[in-house]
C-alpha positions in Angstrom: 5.0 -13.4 18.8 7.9 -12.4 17.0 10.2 -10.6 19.3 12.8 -10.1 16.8 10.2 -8.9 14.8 10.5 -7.4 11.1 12.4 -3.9 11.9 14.6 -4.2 14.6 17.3 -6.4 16.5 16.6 -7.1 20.0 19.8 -5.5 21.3 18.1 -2.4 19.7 14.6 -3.1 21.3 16.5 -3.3 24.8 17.9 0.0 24.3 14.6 1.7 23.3 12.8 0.2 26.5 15.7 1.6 28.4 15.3 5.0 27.2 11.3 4.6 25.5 10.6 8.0 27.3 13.6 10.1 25.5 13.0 8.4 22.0 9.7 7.5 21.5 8.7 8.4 17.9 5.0 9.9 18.3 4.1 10.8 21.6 0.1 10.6 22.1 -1.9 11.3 24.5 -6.3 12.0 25.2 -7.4 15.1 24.7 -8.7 16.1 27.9 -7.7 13.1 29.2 -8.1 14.7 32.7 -11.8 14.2 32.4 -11.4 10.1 31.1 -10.8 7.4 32.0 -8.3 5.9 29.8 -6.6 2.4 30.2 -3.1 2.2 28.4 -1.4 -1.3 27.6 2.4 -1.4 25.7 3.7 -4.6 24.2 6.6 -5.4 22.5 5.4 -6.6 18.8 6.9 -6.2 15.2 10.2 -4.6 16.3 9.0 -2.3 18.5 7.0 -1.0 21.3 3.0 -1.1 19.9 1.1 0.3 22.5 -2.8 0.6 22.3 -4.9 3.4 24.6 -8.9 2.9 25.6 -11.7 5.0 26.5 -15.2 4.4 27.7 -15.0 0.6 28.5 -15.3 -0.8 31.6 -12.5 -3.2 32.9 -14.6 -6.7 31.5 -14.7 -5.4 27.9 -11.1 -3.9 28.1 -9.4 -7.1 28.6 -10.8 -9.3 25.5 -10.5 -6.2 23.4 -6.4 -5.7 24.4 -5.7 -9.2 24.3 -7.4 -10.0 20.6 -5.9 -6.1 19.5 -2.3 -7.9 20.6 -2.8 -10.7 19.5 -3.7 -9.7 16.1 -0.6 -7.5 15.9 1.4 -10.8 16.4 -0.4 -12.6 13.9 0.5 -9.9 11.3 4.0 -9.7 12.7 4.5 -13.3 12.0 2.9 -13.3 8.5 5.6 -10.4 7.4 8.3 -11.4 9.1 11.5 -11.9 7.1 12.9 -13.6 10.1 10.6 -16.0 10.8 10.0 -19.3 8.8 6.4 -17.4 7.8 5.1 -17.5 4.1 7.7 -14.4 3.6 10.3 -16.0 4.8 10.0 -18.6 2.4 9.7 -16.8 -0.3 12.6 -14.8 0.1 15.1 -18.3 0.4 13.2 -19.8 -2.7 15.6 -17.7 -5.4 13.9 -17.4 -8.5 10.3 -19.2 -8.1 6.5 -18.6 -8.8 4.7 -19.0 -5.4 1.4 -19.7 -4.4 0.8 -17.0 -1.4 -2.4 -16.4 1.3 -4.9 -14.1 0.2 -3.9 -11.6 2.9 -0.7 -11.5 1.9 -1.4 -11.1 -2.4 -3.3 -8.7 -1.7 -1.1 -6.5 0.1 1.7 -7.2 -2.7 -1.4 -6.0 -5.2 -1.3 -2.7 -2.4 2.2 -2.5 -3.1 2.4 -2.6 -7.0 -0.2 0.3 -7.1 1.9 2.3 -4.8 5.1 1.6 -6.4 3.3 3.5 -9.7 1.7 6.0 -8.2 5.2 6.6 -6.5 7.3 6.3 -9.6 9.0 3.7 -8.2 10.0 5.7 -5.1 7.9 2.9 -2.3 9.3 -0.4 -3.3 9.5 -3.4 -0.8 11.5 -5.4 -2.8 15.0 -4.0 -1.0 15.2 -7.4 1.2 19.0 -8.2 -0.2 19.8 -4.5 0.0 18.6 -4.3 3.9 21.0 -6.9 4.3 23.6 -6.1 2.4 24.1 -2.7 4.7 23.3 -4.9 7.7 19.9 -3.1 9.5 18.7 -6.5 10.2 21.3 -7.3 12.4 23.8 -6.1 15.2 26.3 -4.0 13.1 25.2 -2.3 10.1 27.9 -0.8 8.1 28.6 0.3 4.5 28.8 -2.5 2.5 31.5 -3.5 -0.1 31.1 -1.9 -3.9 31.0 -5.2 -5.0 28.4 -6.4 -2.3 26.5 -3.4 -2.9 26.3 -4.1 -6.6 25.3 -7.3 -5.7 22.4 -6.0 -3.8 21.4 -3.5 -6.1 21.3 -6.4 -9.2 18.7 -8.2 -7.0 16.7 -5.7 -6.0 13.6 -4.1 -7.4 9.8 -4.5 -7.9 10.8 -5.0 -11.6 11.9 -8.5 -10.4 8.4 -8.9 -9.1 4.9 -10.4 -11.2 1.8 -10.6 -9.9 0.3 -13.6 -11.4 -3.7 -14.5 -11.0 -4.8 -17.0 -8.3 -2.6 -15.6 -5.9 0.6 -16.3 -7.4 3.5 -14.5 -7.8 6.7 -15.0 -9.8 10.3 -13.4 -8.1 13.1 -13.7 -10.7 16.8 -12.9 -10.0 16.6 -13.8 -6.2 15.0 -10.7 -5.2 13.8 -10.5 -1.7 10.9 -8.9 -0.1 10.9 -6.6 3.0 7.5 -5.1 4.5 9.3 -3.0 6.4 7.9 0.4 4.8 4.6 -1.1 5.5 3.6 -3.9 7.8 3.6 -1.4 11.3 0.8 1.1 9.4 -1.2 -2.7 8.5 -0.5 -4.1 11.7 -1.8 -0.9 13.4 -5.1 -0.9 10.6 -5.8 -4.4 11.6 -5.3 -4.0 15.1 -8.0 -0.7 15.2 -10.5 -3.2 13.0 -10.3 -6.0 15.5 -10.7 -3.5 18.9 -14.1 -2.1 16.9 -15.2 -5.8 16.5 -14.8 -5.8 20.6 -16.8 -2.6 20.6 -14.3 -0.2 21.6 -14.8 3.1 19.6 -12.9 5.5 21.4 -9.1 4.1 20.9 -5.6 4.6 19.9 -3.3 2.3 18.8 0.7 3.6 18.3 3.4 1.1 16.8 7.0 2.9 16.7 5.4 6.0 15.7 2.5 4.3 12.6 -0.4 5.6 15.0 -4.4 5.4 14.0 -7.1 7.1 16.2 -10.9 6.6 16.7 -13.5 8.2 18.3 -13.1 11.5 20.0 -10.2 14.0 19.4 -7.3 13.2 20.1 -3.5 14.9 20.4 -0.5 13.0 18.7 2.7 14.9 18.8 5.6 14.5 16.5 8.9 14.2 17.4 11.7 16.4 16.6 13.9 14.8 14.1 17.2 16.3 15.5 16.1 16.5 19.3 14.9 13.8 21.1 13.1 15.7 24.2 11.5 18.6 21.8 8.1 18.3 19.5 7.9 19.3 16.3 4.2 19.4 16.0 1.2 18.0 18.3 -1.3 17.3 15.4 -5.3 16.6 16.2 -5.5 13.5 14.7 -9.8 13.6 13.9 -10.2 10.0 13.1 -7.3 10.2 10.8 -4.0 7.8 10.7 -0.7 9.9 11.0 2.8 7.8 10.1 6.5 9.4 10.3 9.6 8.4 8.5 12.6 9.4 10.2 16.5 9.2 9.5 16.6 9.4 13.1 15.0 5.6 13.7 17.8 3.6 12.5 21.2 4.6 11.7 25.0 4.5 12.1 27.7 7.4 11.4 30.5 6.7 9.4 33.5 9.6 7.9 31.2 12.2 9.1 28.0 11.0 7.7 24.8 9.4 8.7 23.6 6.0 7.0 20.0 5.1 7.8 17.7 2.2 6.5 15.8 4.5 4.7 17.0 3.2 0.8 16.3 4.7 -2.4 15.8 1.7 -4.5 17.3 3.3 -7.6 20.6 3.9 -6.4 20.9 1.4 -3.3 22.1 3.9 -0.8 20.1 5.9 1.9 17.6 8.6 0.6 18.9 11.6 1.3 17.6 15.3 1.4 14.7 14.5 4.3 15.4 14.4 7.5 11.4 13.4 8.1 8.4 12.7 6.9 5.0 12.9 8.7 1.8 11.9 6.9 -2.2 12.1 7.6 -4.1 9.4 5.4 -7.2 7.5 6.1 -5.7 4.8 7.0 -2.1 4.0 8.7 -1.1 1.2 6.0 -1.2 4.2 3.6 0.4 6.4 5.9 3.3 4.7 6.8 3.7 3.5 2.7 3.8 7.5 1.7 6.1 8.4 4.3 8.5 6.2 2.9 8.2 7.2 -0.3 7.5 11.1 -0.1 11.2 10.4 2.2 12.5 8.8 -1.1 11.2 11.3 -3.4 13.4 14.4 -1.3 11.7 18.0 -0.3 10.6 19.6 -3.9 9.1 16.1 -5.8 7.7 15.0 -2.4 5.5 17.7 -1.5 4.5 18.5 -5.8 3.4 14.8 -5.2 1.8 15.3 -1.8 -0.1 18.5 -3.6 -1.5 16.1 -6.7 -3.1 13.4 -3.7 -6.5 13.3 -2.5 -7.3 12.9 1.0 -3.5 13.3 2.0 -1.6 15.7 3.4 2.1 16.1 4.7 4.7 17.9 6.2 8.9 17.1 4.9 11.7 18.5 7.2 14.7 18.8 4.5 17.9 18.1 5.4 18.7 21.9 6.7 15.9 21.2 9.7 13.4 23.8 6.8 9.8 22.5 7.4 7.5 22.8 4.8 3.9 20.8 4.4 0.5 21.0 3.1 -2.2 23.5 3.9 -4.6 20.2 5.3 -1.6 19.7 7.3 -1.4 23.1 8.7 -5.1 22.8 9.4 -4.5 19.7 11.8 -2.0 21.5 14.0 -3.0 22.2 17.4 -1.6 25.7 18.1 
């Protein structure tokens, strides 16, 4: 296990355990849950606090099912690490090469070049010099230098980035790669697939807010971006994943202004006009991808993009604290 993991220092992980109950991104809890029986585990995986909730197992089958759930989120926090001397790792302190990569991990760069078209460039993972250039992967983030942020910008970009057949892929200009806007909502895919192996069916599993339900209905609320003890929304989640992106999650304040690691790739700075994003996909790796980019894309082209998706819905608070979403949103809102 990574404890550094891809998103977050661990002077920042100690402050979240310290105060997990006043800044916990999603809240979730069993609908009902009165009437269950449900058995809760929290572990501290892929930069945050992952924790997984069961229903309908009895204590023998809980155990193997928690402990290969965990253990699989490790496994995928370790393959996207950028801190860890993992395939990604690698890659990123080659410079300009063409590497041979795991299948897991081509295929989820193949994930990543689809999205970064169907996003107009707004979702791109290839930010890794531009992460560090403003210092969120370590203990003092800060505006960088224009020069340093020029720097960064030059080498950055999926247009630095070929997918080549046979699981090869070329990276020109030293551009680095960062999972960050993704690996939580995989990790968190993975992690439901392995507890359904194990026979659990009735589950939940939350990583820093990327959270993916099964089974019966259950209640996920989302957290205010502005005040950390109020919800925004408590959503019924029906089988469906449900991911926010928050300038609220990491961040400094500098001259009056907040900086968060939120970047638009096309002008190297922090996105701004969103203050959040919540979305409802199938599936949390596309959840957590979309509320990155929808964040990117700002109020009006993020939800006329939202609109145009299948099997997606959304809701954007702006930068004013206006909410706006989709009417499948709406529909998911437990009043």
């Amino acid at each position: 296990m990574n404890a550094r993991g891809i998103f977050r220092h661990p002077i920042a992980l100690i402050g979240y355990l310290l105060v997990v109950a006043a800044v916990a991104f999603v809240v979730a809890r069993r609908w009902n849950a009165e009437r269950d029986a449900v058995v809760t585990r929290t572990q501290i995986a892929m930069g945050t606090v992952v924790e997984i909730q069961l229903r309908g197992m009895s204590e023998e089958e809980v155990r193997p099912a928690m402990d290969a759930a965990f253990a699989e989120i490790c496994r995928v926090d370790t393959l996207f690490s950028t801190y860890v001397a993992g395939p990604v790792w690698r890659l990123n302190h080659a410079g300009d090469t063409v590497a041979v990569l795991p299948d897991e991990l081509h295929a989820l760069l193949r994930r990543c070049d689809t999205l970064w078209r169907d996003s107009d460039g707004a979702f791109d993972i290839a930010i890794e010099r531009l992460v560090e250039a403003w210092g969120f992967g370590g203990d003092a983030p800060g505006i960088p230098s224009p020069d340093a942020l020029r720097e960064a910008r030059e080498r950055s970009g999926w247009r630095h980035v070929t997918l080549l057949d046979s699981n090869t892929v070329r990276l020109a200009n030293g551009v680095g790669i960062n999972f960050g806007a993704i690996a939580k909502g995989y990790g968190v895919d993975r992690a439901v697939a392995v507890l359904r192996s194990h026979g659990a069916h009735d589950a939940l599993v939350n990583a820093g807010g990327e959270v993916r339900c099964t089974g019966g209905q259950w209640i996920v609320g989302i957290q205010h971006p502005r005040e950390q003890h109020r919800l925004l929304a408590a959503l019924r989640s029906d089988g469906r994943a449900i991911a926010t992106s928050g300038d609220y999650e990491q961040y400094f304040e500098a001259n009056g202004q907040r900086y968060h690691h939120i970047f638009d790739p096309a002008t190297g700075q922090p996105a701004r006009g969103c203050r959040s994003v919540t979305i409802l996909a199938p599936d949390d790796m596309t959840a957590d991808a979309l509320a990155t980019a929808v964040f990117v894309m700002g109020p009006s082209k993020g939800m006329e993009f939202l609109r145009r998706q299948q099997h997606i819905d959304g809701m954007i608070v702006d930068d004013r604290g206006r909410v706006s979403s989709t009417p499948g949103f709406d529909r998911h809102i437990q009043r």
